[in-house]
N, C-alpha and C positions, 0 to 999 in steps of 0.2 A: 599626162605622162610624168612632170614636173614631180605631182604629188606621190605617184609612185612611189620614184625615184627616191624622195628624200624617204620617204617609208622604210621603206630596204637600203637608205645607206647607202647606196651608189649613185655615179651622175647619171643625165640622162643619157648620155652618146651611150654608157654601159649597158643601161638597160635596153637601148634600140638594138644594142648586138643578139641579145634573146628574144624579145620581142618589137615586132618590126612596124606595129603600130599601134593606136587604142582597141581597132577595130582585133586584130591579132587576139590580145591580152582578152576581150570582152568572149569571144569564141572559147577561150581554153579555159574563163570560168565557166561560162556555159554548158559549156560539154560535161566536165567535172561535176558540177550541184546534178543535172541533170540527168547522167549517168547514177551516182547514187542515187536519186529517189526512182530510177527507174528499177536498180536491185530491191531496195527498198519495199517497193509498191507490189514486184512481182515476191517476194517474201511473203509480203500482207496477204495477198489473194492466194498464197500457196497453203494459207490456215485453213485446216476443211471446217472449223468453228470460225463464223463473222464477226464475235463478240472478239477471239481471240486477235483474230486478221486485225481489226479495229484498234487493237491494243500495242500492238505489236507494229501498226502505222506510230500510234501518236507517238510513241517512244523513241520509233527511228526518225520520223520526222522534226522535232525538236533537237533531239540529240546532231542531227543535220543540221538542223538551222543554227546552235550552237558553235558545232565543230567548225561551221563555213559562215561563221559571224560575218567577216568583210564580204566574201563571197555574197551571200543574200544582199548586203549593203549594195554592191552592185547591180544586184540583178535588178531590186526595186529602186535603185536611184538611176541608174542609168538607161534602164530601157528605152527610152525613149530617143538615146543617142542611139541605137544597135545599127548597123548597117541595117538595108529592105530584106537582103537573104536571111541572114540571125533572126531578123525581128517574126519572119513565118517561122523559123522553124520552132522559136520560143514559143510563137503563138498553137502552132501546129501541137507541140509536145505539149504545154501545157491543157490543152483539148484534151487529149489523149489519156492523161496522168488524170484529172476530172474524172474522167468519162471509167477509167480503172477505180476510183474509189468508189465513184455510184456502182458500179457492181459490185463489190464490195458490200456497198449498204446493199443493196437491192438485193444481193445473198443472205443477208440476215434477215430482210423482211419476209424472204420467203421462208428461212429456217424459224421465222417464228419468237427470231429473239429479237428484232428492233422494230419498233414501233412502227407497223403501216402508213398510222394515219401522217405523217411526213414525206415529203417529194425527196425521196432521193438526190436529187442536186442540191439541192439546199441544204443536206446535209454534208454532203461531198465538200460541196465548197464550204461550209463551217468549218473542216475538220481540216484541210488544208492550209484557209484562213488564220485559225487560231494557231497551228501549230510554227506557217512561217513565220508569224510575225512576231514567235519568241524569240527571233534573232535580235530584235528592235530591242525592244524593249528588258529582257533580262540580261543583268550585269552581272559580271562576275563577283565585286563585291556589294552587292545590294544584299546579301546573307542569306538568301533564298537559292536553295540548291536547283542543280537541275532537273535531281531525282525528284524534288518534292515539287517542282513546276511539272514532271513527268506525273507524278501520283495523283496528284492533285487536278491538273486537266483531263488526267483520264475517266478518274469518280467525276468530275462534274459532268464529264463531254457523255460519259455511258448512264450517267443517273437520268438523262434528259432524252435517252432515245433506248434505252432498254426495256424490252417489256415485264413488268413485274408479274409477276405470278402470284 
């Protein structure tokens, strides 16, 4: 809470007046990251093309992991602090959000544009994978735009699971 605190500039008695514990503060990012990639997700699956749905994930998903740079920060450094109720329901939703992208894949394998011979979860979780962990590692001045980690992951991620004709 300490660290917060000096984050934003105030002490901590101040920030206990908003937030009333760790456990508090870990809850309303939670909800937050989670709630966008649930619009997000249901966006994606709203594409009646899978290639497009697909595209239209990695984009929001980065641009997410971005937008909610400390947010992510949280989420993968601290889970393992979450209260037992947070920690299902992360575990619960992240199942869920999974199991929405393999349909997803498993919509274009049947529409004949993504490669069968792949396990749908395996791709699910690639596409999740790669896209959270651009909150890690891309900087804002490392000179590498977001858009061109957006273009660029999406030609690799579809060059590797689209079916060529």
């Amino acid at each position: 809470m300490q660290a917060i605190a000096d984050e934003l500039g105030i002490s901590k008695p101040t920030l206990y007046v908003h937030a009333k514990s760790k456990s508090f503060l870990l809850r309303q990012i939670f909800q937050r990251v989670l709630h966008q990639a649930d619009q997000l997700i249901d966006g994606s699956l709203s594409e009646p093309d899978a290639i497009e749905g697909i595209t239209a994930l990695i984009r929001g998903q980065i641009t997410l992991s971005i937008s909610y740079r400390d947010y992510y920060g949280v989420i993968y450094g601290d889970q393992r602090e979450l209260p037992a109720d947070l920690d299902r329901v992360y575990r619960t939703w992240s199942r869920g959000f999974v199991e929405r992208v393999q349909a997803l894949i498993s919509r274009g394998q049947e529409q004949g544009t993504i490669r069968g011979d792949y396990t749908s979860i395996v791709v699910a979780q690639t596409i999740v994978g790669i896209t959270g962990w651009s909150a890690r590692w891309l900087r804002p001045r490392s000179g590498i735009t977001v858009e061109a980690v957006i273009r660029e992951t999406t030609a690799l991620f579809l060059g590797g699971i689209r079916v060529v004709r």
